[in-house]
C-alpha positions as CSV (number, residue, x, y, z in Angstrom):
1,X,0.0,0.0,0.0
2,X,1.7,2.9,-1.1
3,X,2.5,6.2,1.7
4,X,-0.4,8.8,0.5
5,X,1.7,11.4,2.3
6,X,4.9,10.8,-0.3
7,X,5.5,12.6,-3.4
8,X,7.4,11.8,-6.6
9,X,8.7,13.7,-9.2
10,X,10.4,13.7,-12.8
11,X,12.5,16.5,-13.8
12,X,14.3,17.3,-16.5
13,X,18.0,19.4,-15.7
14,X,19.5,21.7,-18.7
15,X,23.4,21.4,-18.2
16,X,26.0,24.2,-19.3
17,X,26.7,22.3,-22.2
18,X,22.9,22.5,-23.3
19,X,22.1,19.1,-22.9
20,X,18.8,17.5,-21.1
21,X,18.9,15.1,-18.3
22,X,15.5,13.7,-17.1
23,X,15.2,11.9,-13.4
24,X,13.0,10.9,-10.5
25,X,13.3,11.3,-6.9
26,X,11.1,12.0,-4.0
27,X,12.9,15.1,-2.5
28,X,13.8,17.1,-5.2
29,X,16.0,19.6,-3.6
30,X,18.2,17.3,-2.3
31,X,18.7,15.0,-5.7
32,X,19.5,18.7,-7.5
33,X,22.1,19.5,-5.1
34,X,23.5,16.3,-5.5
35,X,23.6,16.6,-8.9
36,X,25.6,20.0,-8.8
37,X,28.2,18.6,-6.8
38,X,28.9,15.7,-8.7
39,X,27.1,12.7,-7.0
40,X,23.8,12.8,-8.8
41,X,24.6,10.8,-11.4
42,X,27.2,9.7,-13.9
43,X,25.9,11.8,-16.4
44,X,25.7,15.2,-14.6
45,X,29.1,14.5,-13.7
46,X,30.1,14.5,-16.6
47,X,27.7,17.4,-17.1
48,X,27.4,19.9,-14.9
49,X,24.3,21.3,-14.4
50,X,23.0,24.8,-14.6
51,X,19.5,24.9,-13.8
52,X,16.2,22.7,-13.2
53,X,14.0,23.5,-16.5
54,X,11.3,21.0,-15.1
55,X,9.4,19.2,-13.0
56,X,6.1,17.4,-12.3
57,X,4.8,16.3,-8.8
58,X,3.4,12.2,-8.4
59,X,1.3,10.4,-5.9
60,X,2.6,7.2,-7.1
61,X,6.3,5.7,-8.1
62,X,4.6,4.0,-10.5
63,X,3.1,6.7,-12.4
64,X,6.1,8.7,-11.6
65,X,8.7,6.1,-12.8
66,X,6.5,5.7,-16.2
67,X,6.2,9.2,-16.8
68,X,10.3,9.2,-16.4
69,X,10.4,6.5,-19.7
70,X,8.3,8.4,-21.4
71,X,10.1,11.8,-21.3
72,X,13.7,9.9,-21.9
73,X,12.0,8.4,-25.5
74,X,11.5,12.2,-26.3
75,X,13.6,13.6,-28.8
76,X,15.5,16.8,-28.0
77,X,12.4,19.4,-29.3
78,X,9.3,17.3,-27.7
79,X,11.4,17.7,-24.5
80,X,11.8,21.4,-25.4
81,X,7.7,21.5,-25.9
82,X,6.9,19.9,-22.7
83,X,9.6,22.6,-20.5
84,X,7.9,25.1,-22.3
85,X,3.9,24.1,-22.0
């Protein structure tokens, strides 16, 4: 039974390099800090990050995990479309 009182979120990082980096976590502030110093992931350690561009709030993993695939089978401008809706 999942914790009603959790949340989930996607979010999508822009590096300085101009590339996108889509995640989930369930305290955002904390998995963006890690991210800017270099223990987020493998990626944004290889690519620094410069700011968050987006994010979307989830009662469920699941849903939130889904919508996670989704957004990484984007190409480059549908990301862009979704940031900026």
């Amino acid at each position: 039974m999942p914790d009603k009182a959790k949340k989930y979120y996607v979010y999508i990082i822009l590096t300085v390099n101009n590339k996108l980096y889509c995640g989930y976590t369930t305290n955002l502030e904390r998995r963006y800090k890690l991210h800017c110093e270099g223990k987020g992931a493998k990626f944004t350690r290889a690519n620094k990050p410069l700011k968050l561009v987006y994010y979307v709030e989830y009662t469920t993993k699941e849903d939130a995990l889904k919508e996670e695939c989704r957004i990484k089978k984007l190409k480059r401008t549908e990301k862009e479309k979704l940031i900026n809706s």
